[in-house]
C-alpha positions in Angstrom: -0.3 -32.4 -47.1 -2.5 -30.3 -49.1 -5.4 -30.5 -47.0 -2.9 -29.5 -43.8 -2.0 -26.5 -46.2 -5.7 -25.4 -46.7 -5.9 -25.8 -42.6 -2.9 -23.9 -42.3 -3.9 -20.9 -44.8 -7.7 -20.9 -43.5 -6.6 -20.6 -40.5 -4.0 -17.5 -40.2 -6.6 -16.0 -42.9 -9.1 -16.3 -40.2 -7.3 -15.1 -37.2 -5.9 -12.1 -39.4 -9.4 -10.9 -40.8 -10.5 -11.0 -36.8 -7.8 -8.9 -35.9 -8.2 -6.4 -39.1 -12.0 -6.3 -37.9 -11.6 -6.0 -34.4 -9.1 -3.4 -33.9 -7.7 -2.5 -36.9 -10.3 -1.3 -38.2 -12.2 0.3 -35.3 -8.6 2.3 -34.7 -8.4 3.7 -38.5 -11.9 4.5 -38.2 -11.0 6.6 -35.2 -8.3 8.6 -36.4 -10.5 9.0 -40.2 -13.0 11.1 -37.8 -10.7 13.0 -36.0 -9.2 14.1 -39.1 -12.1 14.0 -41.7 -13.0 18.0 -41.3 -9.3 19.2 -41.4 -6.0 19.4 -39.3 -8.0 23.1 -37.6 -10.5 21.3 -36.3 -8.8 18.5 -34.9 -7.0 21.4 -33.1 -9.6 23.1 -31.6 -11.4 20.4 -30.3 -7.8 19.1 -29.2 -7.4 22.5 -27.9 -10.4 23.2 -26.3 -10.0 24.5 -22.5 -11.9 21.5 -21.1 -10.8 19.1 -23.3 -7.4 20.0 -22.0 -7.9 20.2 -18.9 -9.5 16.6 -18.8 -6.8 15.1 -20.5 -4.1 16.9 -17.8 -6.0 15.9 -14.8 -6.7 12.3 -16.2 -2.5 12.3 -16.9 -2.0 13.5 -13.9 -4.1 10.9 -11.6 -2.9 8.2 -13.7 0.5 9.0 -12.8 -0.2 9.2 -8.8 -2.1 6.1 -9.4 0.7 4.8 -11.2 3.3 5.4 -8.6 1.3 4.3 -5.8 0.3 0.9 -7.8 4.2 0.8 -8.3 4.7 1.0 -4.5 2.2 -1.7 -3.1 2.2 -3.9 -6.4 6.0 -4.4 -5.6 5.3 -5.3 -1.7 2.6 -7.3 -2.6 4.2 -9.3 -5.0 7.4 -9.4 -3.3 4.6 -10.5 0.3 2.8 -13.4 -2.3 6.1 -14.9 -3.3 8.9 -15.0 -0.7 6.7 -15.6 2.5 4.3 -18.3 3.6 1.6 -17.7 5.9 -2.1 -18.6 6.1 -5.0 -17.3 3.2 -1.8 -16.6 1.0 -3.5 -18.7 -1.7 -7.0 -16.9 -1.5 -4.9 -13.2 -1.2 -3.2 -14.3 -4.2 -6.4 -15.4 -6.3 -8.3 -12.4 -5.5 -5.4 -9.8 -7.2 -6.7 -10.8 -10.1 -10.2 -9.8 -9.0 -9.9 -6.4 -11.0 -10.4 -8.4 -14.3 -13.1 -10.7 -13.6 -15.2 -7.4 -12.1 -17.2 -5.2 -14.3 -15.4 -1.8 -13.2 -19.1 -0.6 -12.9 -19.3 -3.0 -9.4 -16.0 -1.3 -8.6 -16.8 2.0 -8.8 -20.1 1.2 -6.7 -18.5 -0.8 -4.0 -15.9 2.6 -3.4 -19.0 5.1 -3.4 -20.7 2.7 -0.6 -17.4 2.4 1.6 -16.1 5.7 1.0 -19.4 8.0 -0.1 -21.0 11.0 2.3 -23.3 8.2 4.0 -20.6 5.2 4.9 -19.0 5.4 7.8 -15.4 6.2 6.6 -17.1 9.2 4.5 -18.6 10.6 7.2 -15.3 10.6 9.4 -13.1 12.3 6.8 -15.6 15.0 6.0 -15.3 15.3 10.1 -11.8 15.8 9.7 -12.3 18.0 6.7 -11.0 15.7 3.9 -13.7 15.0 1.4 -13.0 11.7 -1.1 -15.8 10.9 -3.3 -16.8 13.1 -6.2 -13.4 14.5 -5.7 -9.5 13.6 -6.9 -8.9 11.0 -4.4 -12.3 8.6 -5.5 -10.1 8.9 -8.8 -7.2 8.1 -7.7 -8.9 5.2 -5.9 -10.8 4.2 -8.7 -7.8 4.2 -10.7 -5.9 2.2 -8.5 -8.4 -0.7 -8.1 -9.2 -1.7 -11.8 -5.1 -1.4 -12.8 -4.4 -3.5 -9.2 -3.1 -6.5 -10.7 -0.3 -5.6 -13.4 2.5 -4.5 -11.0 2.1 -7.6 -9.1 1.8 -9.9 -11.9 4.3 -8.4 -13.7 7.0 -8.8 -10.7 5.5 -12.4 -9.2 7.4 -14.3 -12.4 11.0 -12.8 -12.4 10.6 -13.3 -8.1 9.7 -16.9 -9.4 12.7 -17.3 -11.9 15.3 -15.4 -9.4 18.4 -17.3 -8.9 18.7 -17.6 -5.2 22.7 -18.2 -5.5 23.3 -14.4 -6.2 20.9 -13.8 -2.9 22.8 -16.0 -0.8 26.3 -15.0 -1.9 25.8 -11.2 -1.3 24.8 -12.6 2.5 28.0 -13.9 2.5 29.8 -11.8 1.7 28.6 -9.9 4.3 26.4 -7.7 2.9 23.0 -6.8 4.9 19.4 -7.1 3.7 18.9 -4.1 2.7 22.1 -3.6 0.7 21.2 -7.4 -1.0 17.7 -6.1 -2.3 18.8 -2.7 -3.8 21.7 -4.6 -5.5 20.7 -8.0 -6.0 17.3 -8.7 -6.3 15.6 -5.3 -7.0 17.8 -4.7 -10.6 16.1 -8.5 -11.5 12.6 -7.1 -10.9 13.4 -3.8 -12.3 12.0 -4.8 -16.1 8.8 -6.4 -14.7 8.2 -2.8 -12.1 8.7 -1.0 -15.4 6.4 -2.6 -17.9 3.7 -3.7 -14.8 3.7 0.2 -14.2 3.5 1.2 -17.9 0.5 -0.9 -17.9 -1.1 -0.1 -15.5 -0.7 4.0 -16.6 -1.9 3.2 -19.9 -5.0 0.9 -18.4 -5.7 4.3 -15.7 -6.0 6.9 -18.6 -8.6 4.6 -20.6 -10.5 4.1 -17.3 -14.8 4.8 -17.5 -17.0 2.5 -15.6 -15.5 3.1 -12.0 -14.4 6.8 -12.6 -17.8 7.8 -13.6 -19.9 7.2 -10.7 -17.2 8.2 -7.9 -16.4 11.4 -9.8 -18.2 14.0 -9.8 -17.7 14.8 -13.7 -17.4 18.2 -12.9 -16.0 20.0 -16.0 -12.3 21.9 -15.2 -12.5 19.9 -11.8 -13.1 15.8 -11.9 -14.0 15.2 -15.3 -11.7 12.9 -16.7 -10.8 12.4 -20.5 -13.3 9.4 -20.9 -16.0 11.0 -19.4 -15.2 13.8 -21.3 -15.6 11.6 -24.5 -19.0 10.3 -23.4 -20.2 13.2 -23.1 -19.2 14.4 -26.4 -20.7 11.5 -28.3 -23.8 12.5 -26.6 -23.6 16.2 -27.1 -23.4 15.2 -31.1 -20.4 16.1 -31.6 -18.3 13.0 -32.5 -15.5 14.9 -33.5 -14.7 16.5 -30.7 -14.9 13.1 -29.5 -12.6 12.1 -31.4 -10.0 14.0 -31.4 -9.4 13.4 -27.8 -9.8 9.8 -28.1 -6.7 10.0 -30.9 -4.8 11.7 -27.9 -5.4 9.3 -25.6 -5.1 6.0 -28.2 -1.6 7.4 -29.5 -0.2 7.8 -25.7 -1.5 4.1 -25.1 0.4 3.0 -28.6 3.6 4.4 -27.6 3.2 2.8 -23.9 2.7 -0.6 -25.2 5.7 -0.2 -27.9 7.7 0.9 -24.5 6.3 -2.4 -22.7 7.3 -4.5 -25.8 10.6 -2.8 -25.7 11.5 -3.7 -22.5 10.6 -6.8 -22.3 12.0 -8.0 -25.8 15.5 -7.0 -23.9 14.6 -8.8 -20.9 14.4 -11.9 -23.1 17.3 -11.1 -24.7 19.5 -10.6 -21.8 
């Protein structure tokens, strides 16, 4: 008993101290810097007319990417689950290809199908519609790395769905359409909202892809994380900061959202 005790003990005191360390830390450390010269400087870095507009244009592509991931993810996952067809397996393995990929390759892999020299580039410059190093390589960008929450988020509660309710509205007479907007779409509802919270909150953090597809023109395609880099290498970490505070405390309240809704999911 005693030594299952020490086990015990050693190991929550372990896994604790690696969480202190790991984030808690790091995020106190954050918000010390932002705030370690005074509540005016915090606001005029916070304030600054390119800080602000990087953090309204990243909210504001997040939330197109957001909508659109909303959109698809839900077809996708609705596609994966209630049909059967041939690849379905290999389509359904490679949704999660967003995580295993350093968003580095996916950022690349956009600028060589979509850039001024690719063949899809060249058309829509043609047509007077110009994608990389503009918003829509963003929006792009965006959408592949936060791909995968929407659709794993739905996939489950299409899994658990009790097909009774389904078949008894089609009984009843009620057509297709009418059975998904009353039947089946309130049961995915919960997993649409926290796959979609997600992926927002994943879209506003976003570097590695953004960064080469962008642009980074100030007041135009720079972002808030590339407008963080560029901070910590101007020197001026507090600046840095103070944006990265913004952007951490929006991502806070998203995930106690998430947690939120799916702690009454459980409970219902």
């Amino acid at each position: 008993m005693m030594r299952s005790r020490w086990w015990s003990f050693g190991f929550r005191t372990t896994i604790i101290l690696y969480f202190v360390l790991l984030i808690v830390i790091p995020i106190i450390g954050i918000y010390t810097q932002s705030f370690s010269l005074g509540l005016k400087p915090f606001w005029e870095s916070v304030t600054d007319p390119l800080a602000w507009k990087a953090v309204g244009l990243t909210l504001k592509l997040s939330i197109i990417a957001t909508i659109i991931n909303i959109l698809l993810g839900t077809m996708i996952g609705w596609v994966l689950i209630r049909y059967r067809f041939p690849g379905r397996r290999l389509l359904n393995s490679l949704v999660d290809l967003p995580f295993a990929l350093p968003t580095a390759v996916g950022g690349l892999m956009i600028l060589l199908l979509l850039g001024p020299n690719s063949f899809v580039g060249g058309l829509s410059e043609k047509l007077g519609m110009e994608i990389v190093f503009h918003e829509p390589a963003i929006i792009i960008a965006m959408i592949f790395v936060t791909f995968p929450f929407v659709i794993r988020s739905v996939q489950p509660l299409l899994e658990e769905m009790d097909k009774s309710e389904e078949e008894a509205s089609y009984t009843l007479g009620a057509s297709k359409a009418k059975t998904f907007f009353q039947v089946i779409f309130p049961s995915m509802l919960p997993g649409i909202i926290s796959g979609a919270m997600l992926a927002f909150s994943r879209a506003l953090a976003e570097f590695g892809a953004v960064v080469l597809v962008a642009g980074n023109i100030p007041g135009k395609t720079l972002i808030a994380a590339v407008y963080i880099f560029g901070e910590i290498e101007s020197d001026n970490t507090q600046g840095a900061a103070a944006v990265s505070v913004l952007l951490l405390t929006l991502s806070f309240l998203i995930l106690w959202a998430v947690n939120l809704v799916q702690s009454r999911r459980l409970g219902k």
